[in-house]
C-alpha angles and dihedrals in degrees: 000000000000128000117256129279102240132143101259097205094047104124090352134129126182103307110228108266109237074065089050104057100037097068085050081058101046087044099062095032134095114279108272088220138016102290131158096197098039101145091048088057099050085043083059092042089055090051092058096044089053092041096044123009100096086050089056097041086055089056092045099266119159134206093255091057091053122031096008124122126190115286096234104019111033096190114010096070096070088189079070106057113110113227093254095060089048088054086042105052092031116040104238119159117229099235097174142345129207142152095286112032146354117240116213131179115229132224088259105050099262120134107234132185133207122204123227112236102019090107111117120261093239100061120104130186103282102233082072092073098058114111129260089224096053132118089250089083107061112233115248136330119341130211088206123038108211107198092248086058084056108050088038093068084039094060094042096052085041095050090038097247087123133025118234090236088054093049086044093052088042101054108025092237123148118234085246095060090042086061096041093061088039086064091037091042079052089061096037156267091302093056101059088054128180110298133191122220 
């Protein structure tokens, strides 16, 4: 199944960049949960960052409650799926969002909604449980920076999952480049651009 032809930018602004480069991340990791069909969903998933996430964000919504999965079992602890992975792996169709819910339209023609703030507790964005180790950093330094590698290193200085000295030292990039691609990364994945050493 491929994902569906939509306009990606339909309804969309910059999406923040913590949201960004996560679903580089998720893009280029290892599948969270036994899936055959891993890179279409997170294709979906993207789609529906790019369609609906500011709207969210106006009505309150966060990025557990829309893109988290449970801490220890991604998939398994169904209280812990963010709404966008319920519109990506099923097919729903985002129909409103307000303040308190967001309405969908199933495949099957039921109206669903979907209550802000009923995520676990113990879900987190998913692009927090990728790996360090994962292909989404690049290893060591590059000679051309694509704008995924960049926003890669941004979102794991910015989750913790790396320090800022470490990325630095890894790297070989100057604070001040770090925070250049931190306010590029704010406006985008265009924004940060391919860039030559």
């Amino acid at each position: 199944m491929t994902a569906p032809a939509l306009d990606l930018f339909a309804r969309s602004e910059a999406l923040p960049a913590d949201v960004a480069a996560g679903l580089v991340a998720l893009d280029q990791s290892a599948p969270l949960w036994p899936i055959h069909d891993w890179r279409d969903v997170v294709s979906r998933l993207q789609v529906f960052a790019y369609r609906y996430d500011a709207e969210a964000r106006r009505f309150g919504w966060d990025s557990s409650g829309l893109y988290g999965l449970h801490a220890a079992e991604p998939f398994q602890r169904v209280g812990g799926i963010g709404l966008g992975w319920v519109v990506a792996r099923r097919g729903h169709q985002v129909l409103s969002i307000d303040r308190i819910a967001i309405s969908l339209r199933t495949r099957s023609a039921a109206i669903m909604r979907f209550y802000r703030g009923t995520v676990d507790r113990e879900a987190v964005p998913a692009w927090q449980l990728v790996e360090v180790g994962d292909p989404a950093l690049p290893v060591g330094r590059a000679f051309r920076w694509t704008a995924q590698q960049k926003a890669a290193v941004v979102l794991a200085v910015e989750s913790g999952r790396l320090s800022l000295a470490e990325a630095e030292r890894r790297y070989h990039l100057s604070a001040g480049e770090f925070t250049e691609w931190q306010l590029r990364a704010a406006m985008g994945l265009k924004a940060l651009g391919a860039t030559s050493r």
